[in-house]
N, C-alpha and C positions, 0 to 999 in steps of 0.2 A: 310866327309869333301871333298874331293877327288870327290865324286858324285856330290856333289853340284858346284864343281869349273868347274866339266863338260858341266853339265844344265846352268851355267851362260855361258860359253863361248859357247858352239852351241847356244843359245839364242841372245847371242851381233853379234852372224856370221849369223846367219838368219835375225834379223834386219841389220844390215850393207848390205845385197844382197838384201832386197826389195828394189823399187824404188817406192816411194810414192809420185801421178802427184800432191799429196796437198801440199806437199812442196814446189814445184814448182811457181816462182812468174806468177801473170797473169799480163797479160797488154789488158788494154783495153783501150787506151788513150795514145795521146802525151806525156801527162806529166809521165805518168806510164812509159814508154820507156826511158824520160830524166833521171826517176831516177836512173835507169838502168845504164847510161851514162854519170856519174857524173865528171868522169875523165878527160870528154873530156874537161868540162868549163875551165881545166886551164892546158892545155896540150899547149907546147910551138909552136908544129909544128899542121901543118893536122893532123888528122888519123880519117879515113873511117871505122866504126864499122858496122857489119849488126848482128842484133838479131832473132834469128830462133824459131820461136813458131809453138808449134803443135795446132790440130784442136778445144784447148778450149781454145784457144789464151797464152798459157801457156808459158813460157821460156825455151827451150831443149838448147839452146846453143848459145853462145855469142861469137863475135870472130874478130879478130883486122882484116879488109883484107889489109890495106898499112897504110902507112907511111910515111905524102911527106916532103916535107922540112919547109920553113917558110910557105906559104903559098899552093901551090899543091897537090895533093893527084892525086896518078895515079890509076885507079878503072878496072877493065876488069870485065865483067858479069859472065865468068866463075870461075874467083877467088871468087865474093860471094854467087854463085849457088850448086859448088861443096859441099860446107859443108851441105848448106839447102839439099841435095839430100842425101849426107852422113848422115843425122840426121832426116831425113823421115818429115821435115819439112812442114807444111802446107801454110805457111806464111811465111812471112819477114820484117823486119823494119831496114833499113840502115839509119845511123847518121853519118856525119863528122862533125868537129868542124870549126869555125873560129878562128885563136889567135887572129888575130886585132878587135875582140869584133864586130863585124856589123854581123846581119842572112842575110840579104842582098843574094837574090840567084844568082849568077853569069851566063852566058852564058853556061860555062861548069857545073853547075852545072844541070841546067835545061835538057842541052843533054845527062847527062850521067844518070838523073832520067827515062828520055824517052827510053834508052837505055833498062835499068835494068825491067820498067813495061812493056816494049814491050819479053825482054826473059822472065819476069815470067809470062806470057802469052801464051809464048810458051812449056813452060813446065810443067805450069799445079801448079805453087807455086805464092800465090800471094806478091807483094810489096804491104802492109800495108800502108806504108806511109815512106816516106821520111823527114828525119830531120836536119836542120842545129842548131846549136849548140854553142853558146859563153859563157862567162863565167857570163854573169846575163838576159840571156834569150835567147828563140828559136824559131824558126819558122819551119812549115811544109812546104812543099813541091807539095802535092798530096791531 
């Protein structure tokens, strides 16, 4: 009995340390990213999401970078680069949301898209696409 309780627990501890990329959700599409970023449709404030996929468009990691107030969201390129580099990232897809419901891209929105494809240009990770985000539809960006 004793043996067997062994063979089961090294067995659940050897599956628990695989990392298996087939679990992993893929995205290959807008809409595959939105559902990703379901939260955002009825989040009350901004918040600026970027999702990190490796080389088979796969999901390694998902990650808030701000938080503005009713309407703003303050973004720096290195705040959503640092992770992509931290997580061997191949790619990137950044979402923020609108609360007042319009995808409408704003001024800031459009320089800080310019911003983000011009450094992952320069370091070699590409921006996918760019998303804005409301609570009954979305628009890309890129």
């Amino acid at each position: 009995g004793k043996a067997c309780l062994l063979l089961a627990a090294f067995e659940l501890t050897k599956r628990a340390l695989e990392v298996e990329d087939n679990n992993l959700p893929t995205i290959n599409s807008a809409k595959d990213a939105v559902a990703q970023l379901q939260e955002l449709r009825t989040a009350k404030k901004e918040h600026f999401v970027a999702l990190y996929l490796n080389a088979r468009d796969q999901l390694v990691h998902k990650e808030t970078i701000s938080i503005g107030i009713i309407n703003p969201s303050l973004v720096h390129p290195r705040e959503v680069f640092k992770p992509a580099i931290d997580h061997l990232a191949a790619s990137i897809i950044v979402a923020h949301n609108h609360p007042s419901g319009g995808v409408e891209a704003s001024e800031d929105d459009m320089i800080i898209t310019r911003r983000l494809i011009e450094t992952g240009g320069i370091v070699g990770i590409n921006v996918s696409d760019c998303l804005i985000i409301s609570k009954n539809s979305f628009q890309t960006l890129n």
